[in-house]
PAMARLO-330436 format. One record per atom (N, C-alpha, C): residue in one letter; x, y, z. Coordinates in steps of 0.1 Angstrom, whole numbers, plus 5000, padded with zeros to 4 digits. Layout:
aXYZ...
This chain:
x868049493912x867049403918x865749483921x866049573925x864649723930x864049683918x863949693903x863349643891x862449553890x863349433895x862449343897x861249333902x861449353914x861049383924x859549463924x859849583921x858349633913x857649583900x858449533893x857749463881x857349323882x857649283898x856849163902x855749163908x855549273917x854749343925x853549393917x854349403902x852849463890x852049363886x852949223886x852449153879x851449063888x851849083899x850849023912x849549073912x849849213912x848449273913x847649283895x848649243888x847749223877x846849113881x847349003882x846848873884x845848893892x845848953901x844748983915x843349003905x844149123902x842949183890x842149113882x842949013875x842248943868x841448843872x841948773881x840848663891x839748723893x840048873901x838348973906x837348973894x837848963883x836848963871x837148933857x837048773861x837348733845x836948733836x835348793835x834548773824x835748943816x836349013825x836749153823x837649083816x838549023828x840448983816x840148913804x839248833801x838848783791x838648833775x838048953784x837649113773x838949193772x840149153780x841449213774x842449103775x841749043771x842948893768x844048953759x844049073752x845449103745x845949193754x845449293766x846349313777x847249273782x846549153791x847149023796x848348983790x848148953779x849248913769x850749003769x850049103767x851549273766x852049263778x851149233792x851549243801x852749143810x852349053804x853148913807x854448903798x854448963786x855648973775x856349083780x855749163787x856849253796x857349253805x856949183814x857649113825x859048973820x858648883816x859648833810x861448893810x861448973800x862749013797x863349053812x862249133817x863449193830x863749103836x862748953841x863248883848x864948833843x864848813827x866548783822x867648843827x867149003825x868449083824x868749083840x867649043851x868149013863x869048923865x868948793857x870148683857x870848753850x871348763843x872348823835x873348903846x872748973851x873649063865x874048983873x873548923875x874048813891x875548723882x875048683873x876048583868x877048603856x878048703857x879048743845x879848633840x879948683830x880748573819x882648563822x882748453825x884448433828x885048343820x886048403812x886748303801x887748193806x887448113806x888448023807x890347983804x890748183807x891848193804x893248073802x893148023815x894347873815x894247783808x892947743809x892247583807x892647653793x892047773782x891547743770x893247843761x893447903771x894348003763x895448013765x896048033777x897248063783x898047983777x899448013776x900947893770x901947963762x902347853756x903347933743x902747883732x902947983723x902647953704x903547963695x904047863688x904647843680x904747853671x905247923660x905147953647x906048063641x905348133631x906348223620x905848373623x906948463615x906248643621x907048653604x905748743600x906048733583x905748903585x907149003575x907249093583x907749173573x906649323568x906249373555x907149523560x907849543551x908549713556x907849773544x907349893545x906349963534x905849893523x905349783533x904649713521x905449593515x906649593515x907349483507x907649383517x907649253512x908249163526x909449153530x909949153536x911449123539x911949013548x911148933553x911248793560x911148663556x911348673538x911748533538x910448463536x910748343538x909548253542x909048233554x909348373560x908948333580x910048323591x909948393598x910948383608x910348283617x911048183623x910248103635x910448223648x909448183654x909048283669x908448203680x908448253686x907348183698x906948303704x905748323708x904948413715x904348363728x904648413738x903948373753x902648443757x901848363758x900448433767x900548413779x900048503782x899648463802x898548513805x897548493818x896648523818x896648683828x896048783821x896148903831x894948963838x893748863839x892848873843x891548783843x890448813845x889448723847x889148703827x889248813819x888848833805x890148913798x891148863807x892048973799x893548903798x894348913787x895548833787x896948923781x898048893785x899048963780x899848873771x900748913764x901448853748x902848933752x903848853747x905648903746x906148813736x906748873728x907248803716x908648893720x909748813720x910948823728x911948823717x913048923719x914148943707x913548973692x912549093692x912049103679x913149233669x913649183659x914349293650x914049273639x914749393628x914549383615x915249493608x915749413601x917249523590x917849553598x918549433608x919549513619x919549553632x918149603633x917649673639x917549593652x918049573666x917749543673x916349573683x915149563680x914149623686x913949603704x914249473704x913949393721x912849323719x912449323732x910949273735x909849383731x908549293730x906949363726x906449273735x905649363741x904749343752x903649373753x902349353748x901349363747x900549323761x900549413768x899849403786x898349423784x897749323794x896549353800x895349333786x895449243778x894849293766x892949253765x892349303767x890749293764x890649143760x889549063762x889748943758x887748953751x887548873742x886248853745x885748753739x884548633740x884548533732x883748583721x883948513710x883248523691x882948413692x882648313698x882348103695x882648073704x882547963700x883047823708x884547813706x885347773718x887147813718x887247933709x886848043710x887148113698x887248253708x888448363706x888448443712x888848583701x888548703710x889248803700x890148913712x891048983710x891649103720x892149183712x892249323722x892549433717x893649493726x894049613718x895549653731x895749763729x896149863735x895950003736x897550053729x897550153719x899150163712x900050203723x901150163723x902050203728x903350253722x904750323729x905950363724x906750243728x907550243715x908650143720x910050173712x911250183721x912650243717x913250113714x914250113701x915150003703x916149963713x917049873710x917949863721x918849993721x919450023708x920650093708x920350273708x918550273709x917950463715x918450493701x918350443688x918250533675x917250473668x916450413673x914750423666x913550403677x912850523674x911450513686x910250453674x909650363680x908350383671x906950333681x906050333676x904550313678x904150173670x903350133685x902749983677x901749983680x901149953673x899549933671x899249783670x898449773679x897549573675x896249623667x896849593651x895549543644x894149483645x894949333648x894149253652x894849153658x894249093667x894448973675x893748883679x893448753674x892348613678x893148513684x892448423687x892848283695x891548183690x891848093681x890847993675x890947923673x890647813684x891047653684x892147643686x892947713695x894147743701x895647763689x894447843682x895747893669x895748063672x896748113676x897348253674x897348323660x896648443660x896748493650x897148643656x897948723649x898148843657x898648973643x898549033643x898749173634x899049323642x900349303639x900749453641x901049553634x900949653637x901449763627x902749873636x904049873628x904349963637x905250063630x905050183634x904950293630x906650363636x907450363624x909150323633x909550473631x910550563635x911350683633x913150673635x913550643624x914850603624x915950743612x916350783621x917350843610x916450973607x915651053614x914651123608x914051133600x913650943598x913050893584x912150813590x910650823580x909850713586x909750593579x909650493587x909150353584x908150263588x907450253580x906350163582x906550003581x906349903595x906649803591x905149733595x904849573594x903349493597x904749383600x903649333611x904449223616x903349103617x903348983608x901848893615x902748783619x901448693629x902248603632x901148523632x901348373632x900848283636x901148173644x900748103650x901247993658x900547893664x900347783669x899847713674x900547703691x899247683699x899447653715x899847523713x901147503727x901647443732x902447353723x903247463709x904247413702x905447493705x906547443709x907747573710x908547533690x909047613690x909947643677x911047673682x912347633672x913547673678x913747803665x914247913671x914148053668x916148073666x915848173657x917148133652x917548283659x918848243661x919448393673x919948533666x919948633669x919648783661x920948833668x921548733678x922748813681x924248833668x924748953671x925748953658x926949053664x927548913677x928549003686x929848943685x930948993685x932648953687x932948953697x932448783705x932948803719x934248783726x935248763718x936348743721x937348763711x938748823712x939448853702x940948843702x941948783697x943148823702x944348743693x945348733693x947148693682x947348613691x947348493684x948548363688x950048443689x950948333702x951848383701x953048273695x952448193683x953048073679x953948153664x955448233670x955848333661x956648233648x956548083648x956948043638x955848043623x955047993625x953948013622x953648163621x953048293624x952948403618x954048493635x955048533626x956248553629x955848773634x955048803628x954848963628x954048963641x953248863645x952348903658x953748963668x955148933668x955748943679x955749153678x955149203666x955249343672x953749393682x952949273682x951649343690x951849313705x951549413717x951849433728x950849353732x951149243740x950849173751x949249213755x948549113758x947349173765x946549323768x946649403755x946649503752x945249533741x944649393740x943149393732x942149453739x941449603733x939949583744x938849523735x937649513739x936649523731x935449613738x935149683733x933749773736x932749723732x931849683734x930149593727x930049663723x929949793732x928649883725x928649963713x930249983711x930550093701x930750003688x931149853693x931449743681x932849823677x933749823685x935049823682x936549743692x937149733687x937949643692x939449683688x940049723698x941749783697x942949683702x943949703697x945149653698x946349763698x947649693705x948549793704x949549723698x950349793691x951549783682x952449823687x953849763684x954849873692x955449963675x955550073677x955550153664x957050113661x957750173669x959750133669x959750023662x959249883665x959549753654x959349753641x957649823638x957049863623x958249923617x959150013622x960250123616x961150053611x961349903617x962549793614x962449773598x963549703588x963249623579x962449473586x962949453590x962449313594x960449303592x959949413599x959049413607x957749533599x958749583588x957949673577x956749663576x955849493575x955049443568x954149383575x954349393589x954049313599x952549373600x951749473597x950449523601x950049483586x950049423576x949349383568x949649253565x950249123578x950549023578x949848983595x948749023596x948148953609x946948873606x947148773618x945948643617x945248633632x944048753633x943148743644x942548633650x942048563655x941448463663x940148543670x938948523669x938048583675x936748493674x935748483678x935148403688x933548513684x932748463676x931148523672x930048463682x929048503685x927948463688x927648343679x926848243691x926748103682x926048103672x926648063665x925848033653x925748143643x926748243643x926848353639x928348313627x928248423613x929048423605x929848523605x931148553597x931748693600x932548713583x932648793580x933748853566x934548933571x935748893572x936748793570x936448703582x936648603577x936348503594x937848503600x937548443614x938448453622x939948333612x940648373620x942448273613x942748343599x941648413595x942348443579x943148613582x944048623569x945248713573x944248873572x944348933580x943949103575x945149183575x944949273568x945649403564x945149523569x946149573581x945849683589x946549803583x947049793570x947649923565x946950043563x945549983559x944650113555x944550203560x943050303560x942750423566x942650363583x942950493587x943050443605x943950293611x944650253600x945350153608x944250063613x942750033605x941549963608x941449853602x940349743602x939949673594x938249653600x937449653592x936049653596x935549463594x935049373606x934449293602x933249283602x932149203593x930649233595x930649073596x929649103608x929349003613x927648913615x927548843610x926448833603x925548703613x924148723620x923548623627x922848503623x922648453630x921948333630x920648293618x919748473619x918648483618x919048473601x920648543595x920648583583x920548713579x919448753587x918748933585x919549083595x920348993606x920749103612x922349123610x922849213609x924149263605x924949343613x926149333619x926649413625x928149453625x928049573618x930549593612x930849583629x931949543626x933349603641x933849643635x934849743642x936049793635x937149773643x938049683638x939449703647x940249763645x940949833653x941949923649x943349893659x944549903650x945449873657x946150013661x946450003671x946850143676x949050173678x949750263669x951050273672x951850293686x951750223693x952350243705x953650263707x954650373715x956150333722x956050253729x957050183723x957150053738x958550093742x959350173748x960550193753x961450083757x962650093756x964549993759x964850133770x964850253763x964950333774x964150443773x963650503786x962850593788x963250733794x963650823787x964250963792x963251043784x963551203796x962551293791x963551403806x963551493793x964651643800x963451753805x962051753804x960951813802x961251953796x961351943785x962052073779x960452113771x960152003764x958552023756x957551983760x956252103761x955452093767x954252123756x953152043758x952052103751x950552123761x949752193757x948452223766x947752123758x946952043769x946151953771x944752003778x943751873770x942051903783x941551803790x940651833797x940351713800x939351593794x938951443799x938551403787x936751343787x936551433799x934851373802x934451523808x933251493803x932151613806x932551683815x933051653828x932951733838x934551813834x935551763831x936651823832x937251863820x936551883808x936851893793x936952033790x936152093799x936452253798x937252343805x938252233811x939552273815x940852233807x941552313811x942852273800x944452323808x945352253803x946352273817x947952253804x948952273808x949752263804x950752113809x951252013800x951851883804x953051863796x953851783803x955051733793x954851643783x955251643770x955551553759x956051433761x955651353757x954951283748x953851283762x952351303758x951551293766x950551183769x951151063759x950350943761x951450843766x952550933772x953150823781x953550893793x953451063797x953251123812x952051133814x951751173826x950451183832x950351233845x949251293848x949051383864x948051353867x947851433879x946451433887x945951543885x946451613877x945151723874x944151743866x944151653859x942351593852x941451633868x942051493876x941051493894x941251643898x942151703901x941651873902x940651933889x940451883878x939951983872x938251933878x937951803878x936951773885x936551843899x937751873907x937051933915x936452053918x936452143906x935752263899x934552253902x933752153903x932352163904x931952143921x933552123927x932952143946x933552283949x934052393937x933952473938x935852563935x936652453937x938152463934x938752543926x939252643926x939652753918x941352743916x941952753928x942952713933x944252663917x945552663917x946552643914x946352503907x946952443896x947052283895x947952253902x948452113906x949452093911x950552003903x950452023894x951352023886x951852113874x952852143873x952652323865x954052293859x954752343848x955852373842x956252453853x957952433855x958452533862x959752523857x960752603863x961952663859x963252503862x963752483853x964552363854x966252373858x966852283858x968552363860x969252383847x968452283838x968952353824x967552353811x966852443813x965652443806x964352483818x963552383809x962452383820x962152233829x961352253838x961452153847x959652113851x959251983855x957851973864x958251993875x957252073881x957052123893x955852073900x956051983913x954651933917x954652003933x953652023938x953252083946x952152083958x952252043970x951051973974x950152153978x948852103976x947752203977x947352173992x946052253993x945752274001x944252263996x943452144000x942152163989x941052054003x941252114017x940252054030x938752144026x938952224016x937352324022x936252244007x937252133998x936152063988x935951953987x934951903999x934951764003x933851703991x933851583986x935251473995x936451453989x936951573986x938451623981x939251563993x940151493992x941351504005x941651654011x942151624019x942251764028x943651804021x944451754021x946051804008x945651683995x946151773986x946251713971x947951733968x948851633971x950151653965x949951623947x950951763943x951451673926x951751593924x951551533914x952251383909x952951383894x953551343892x953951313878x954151153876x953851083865x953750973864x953550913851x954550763847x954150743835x952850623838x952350653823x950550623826x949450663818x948250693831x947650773822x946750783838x945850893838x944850943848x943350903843x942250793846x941250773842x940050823850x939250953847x938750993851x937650913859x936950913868x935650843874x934950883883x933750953874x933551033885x932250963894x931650883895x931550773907x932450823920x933650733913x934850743926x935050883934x935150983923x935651163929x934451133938x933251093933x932151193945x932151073957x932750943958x933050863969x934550933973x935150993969x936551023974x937450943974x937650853964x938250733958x938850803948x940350873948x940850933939x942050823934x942350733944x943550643938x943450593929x942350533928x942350423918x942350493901x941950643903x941950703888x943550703882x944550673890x945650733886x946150583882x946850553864x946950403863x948650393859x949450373871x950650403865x951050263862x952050333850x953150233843x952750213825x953750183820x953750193802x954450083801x954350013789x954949883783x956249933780x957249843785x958449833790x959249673780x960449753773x961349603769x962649623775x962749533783x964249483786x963949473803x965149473807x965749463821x966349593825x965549693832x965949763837x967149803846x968349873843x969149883850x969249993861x969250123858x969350283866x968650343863x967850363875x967150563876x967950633875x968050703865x969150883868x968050983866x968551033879x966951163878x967651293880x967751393878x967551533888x966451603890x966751633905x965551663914x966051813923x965151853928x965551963940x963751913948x963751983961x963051913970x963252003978x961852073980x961252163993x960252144000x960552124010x959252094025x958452174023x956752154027x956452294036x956452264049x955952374053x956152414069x955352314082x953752334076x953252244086x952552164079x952852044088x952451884081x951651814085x950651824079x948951764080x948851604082x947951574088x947451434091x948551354100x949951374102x950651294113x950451284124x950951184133x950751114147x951251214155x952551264154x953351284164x953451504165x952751514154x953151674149x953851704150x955451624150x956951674147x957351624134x956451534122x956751494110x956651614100x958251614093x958751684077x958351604070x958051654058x957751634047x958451614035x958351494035x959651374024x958751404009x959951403994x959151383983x958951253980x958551213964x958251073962x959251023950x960150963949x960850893937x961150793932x960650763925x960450553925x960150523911x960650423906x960650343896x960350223897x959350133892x958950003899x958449963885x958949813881x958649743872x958149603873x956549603868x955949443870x955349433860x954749313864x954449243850x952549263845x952649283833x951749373824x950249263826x950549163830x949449073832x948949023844x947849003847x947748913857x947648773859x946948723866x947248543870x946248493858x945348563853x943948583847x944248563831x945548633828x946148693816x945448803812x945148863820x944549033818x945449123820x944749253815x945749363816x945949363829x946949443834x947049473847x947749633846x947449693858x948249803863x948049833881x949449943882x949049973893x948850073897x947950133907x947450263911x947950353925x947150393927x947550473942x947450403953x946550323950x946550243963x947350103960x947850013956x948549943952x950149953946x950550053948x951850103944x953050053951x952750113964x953750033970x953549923977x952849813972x952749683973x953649593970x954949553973x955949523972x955649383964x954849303963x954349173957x954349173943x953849283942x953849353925x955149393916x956149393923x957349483922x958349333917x958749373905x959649263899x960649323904x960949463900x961949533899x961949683908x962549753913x962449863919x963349953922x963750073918x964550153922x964250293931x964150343944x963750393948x964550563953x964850703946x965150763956x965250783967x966850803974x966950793990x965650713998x965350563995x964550444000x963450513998x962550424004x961150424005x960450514009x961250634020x961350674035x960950794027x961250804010x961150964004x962751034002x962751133994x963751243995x963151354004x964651414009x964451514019x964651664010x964751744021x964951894016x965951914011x966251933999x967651953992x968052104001x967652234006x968152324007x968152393996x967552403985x967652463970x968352423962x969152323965x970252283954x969952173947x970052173937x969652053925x970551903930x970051793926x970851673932x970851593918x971651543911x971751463900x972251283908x970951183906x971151083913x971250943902x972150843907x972250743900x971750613906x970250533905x970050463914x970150293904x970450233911x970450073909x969049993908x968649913902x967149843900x967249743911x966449713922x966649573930x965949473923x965849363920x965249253918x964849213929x963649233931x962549133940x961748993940x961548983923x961148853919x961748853907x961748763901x962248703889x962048743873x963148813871x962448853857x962548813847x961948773834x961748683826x961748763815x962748743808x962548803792x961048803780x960548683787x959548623779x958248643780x958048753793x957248793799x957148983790x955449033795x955349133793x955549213811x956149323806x956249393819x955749563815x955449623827x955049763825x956149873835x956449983831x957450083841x956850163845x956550193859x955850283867x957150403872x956950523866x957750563875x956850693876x956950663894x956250823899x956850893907x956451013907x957051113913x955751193918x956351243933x955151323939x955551443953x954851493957x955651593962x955551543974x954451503980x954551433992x954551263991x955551234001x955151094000x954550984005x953651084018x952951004020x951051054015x951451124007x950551183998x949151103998x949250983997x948350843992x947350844003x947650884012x946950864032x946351034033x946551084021x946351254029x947051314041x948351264037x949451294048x950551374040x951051494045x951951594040x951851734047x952851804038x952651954039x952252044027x951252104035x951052214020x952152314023x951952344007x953052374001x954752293999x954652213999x955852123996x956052103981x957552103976x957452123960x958652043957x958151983948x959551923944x959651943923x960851933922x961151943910x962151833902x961451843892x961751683882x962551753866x963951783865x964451823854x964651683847x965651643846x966051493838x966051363846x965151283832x964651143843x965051023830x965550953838x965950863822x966350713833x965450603824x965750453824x966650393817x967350323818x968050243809x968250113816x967950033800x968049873801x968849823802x969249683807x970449603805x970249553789x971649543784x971349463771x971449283772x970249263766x970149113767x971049033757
């Protein structure tokens, strides 16, 4: 305004001037003229300042746009006649607007959302706009393609969307060039056809007249992983061995459940053949859009399903552990190792609070062979380690979590019990059983230290029809317990004195057992028994030579 201001001030006293002698201004009548043509303009650019230009973002732009995204990979098109889209505007300022075109892919490729923030706006006409957007990175869903997108160009004219991108992809340490245009009109939605290409559900009728071979696949035993796009089953292997049952993995009829509107090869009810490589079958499953593709692979996996369960621990193999933190440990275990299991995975975790110390489970000397030996430690100085760590042996498996280790939540890693057929009759175990001396975490400081022996059989499902198991904290939950056989009761075994004890225990029925039912066999053993509370003695050991279940015959 100072501008003004003096070039009003000039023109005043021009004027002055000229009144004092007009025969003079007359004689520079083309002065006058230059003088007054210069004044002018600044008065403009004064208004001009005071009063900036504001686009009519809502009223003229903002909404959804309806239409097609026509979509060039090196040049060639690969979209068909148009994919329908919708694109959202919003307004992100006085001149400035943002854009998201939502679930964008291509060849598969799950990309996500594009988001074009904050974008320059400026008017070219009447309803007529243009915007710009600064390049950005953008990763797909699944983190194996980064690329760069560039906005070409982008208008808004007479409330028609025009938009061009270019984006600049790195897949496979290969490059790809794709153009993405779109068009659309405000305040049209399009129905957009879905890019998902997922198997959300999967699993065997158990109508055995009709396909008579599902009866070798174990009960509620389907997982599915999204992410990896695979999907497992268990088999019991012992049936496959039968004549009957020879044929039974290249005689199955899946049932499984796609994303709506989604296709699959082989579709669901039709028979597959799991004989092949890996006991697998791959389905591709194909979306809505047409364009996006996705294999699973199922695989059926050979499981023991035990009538009876014995083990003399005579064979042993070294084992590691199975996640980052505990993989570069390795320990010695009894055979078959995908049906025993320990807690020394959770000690090898506790290496990193600094644990050097003994496993507590170790091969030891048996009364005829070799024997497990469990052992309670002494592990108060690696918090949030329990203050004693008794051994365990267990049929199962130990699922590492390390979440839980660093909350001090070690129970729930340990998942005992294995699929189980029949009606369990007798634990026969031999054992020997040593105290230690002083016994940590009790009321009274006159409590010895009892071992753990128990066999407990429930059922493999819940109320849900899900898997089920039970853990350290749930074990002796009596509710759970169809069946139960317990060394010298609940109360634990005592100190044998060194002498080995060969025991014959009876199964109690607690609830009702059903042939027709899936059930699991927990049997654990531990050195201390009240181990679960951080209650024992270090050093307490007990030893597990021959352990064997047998069924009643049905």
């Amino acid at each position: 305004m100072r501008k003004c201001v003096i070039y009003t001030n000039f023109a005043a006293k021009l004027k002055n001037r000229l009144n004092f002698n007009l025969k003079e201004m007359k004689k520079n009548l083309f002065f006058y003229l230059f003088a007054v043509l210069c004044t002018m303009p600044l008065f403009t650019s004064c208004s001009d300042d005071d009063a900036p230009v504001v686009i009519p973002v809502d009223e003229e732009i903002a909404g959804n746009y309806g239409g097609k995204l026509d979509i060039k990979l090196m040049g060639q098109p690969i979209s068909g006649d148009g994919i329908a889209q919708n694109v959202s505007v919003t307004k992100a300022g006085d001149n400035a607007i943002s854009l998201s075109i939502t679930d964008f892919s291509f060849l598969k490729i799950q990309v996500g959302d594009i988001n074009l923030n904050n974008c320059a706006l400026t008017s070219t006409g009447e309803n007529a706009y243009s915007f710009t957007a600064e390049p950005f990175e953008l990763a797909s869903k699944d983190g194996q393609m980064t690329c760069t997108v560039t906005l070409n160009s982008g208008s808004i004219v007479n409330e028609i969307l025009t938009l061009n991108l270019g984006i600049d992809a790195q897949l496979a340490g290969m490059e790809q060039s794709v153009e993405v245009t779109f068009t659309g009109e405000r305040g049209v939605t399009v129905e957009t056809a879905s890019s998902e290409a997922d198997i959300t559900a999967f699993s065997f009728d158990t109508d055995y007249d009709a396909h008579p071979m599902h009866q070798v696949i174990i009960a509620n035993s389907v997982a599915i992983d999204a992410e990896t796009h695979t999907i497992t089953f268990n088999v019991d292997r012992d049936s496959l061995a039968t004549e009957k049952y020879a044929d039974a993995l290249a005689n199955l009829y899946p049932i499984f459940t796609l994303s709506e509107k989604a296709i699959s090869t082989p579709a669901s009810g039709e028979v597959m053949d799991f004989l092949g490589e890996n006991n697998s079958v791959v389905i591709t499953v194909t979306a809505e859009d047409g364009t996006t593709k996705t294999e699973w692979t199922v695989k059926a996996n050979l499981t023991y399903v035990p009538t009876t369960l014995a083990n003399d621990f005579n064979t042993w193999e070294t084992i590691s552990g199975t996640n980052i933190l505990t993989q570069s440990s390795s320990w010695e275990a009894p055979s078959p190792v995908d049906m025993w299991a320990s807690a020394n995975e959770g000690m090898a975790g506790m290496k990193i609070l600094g644990y050097a110390g003994d496993w507590a489970m170790v091969k030891g000397e048996g009364q005829d062979g070799s024997a497990v030996l469990l052992q309670t430690l002494d592990t108060e100085d690696y918090s949030p380690a329990p203050v004693i760590t008794p051994g365990s042996l267990y049929t199962g498996s130990f699922d590492f979590d390390m979440m839980a280790g660093l909350q001090g939540n070690y129970l729930i890693m340990t998942h005992f019990g294995v699929p189980f057929k029949g009606k369990p009759a007798t634990l026969n175990v031999t054992y020997k059983y040593e105290k230690g001396a002083e016994y940590v975490g009790g009321e009274t400081g006159t409590e010895e230290d009892k071992g753990l022996i128990v066999a407990v059989l429930y059922e493999a499902v819940d109320a849900a029809g899900a898997d089920f198991h039970l853990d350290g904290s749930t074990l002796a939950d009596t509710q759970y317990h169809v069946m139960s056989a317990w060394v010298e009761g609940a109360e634990g075994v005592s100190d044998t004195n060194g002498e080995w004890k060969t025991v014959s225990i009876p199964f109690e029925e607690l609830g009702t057992y059903d042939s027709a039912k899936s059930y699991k066999l927990a049997i654990v053993c531990q050195s201390s028994v009240n181990g679960a509370t951080a209650q024992g003695a270090v050093g307490s050991k007990l030893w597990i030579d021959n352990i064997e279940v047998e069924a009643v015959a049905e």
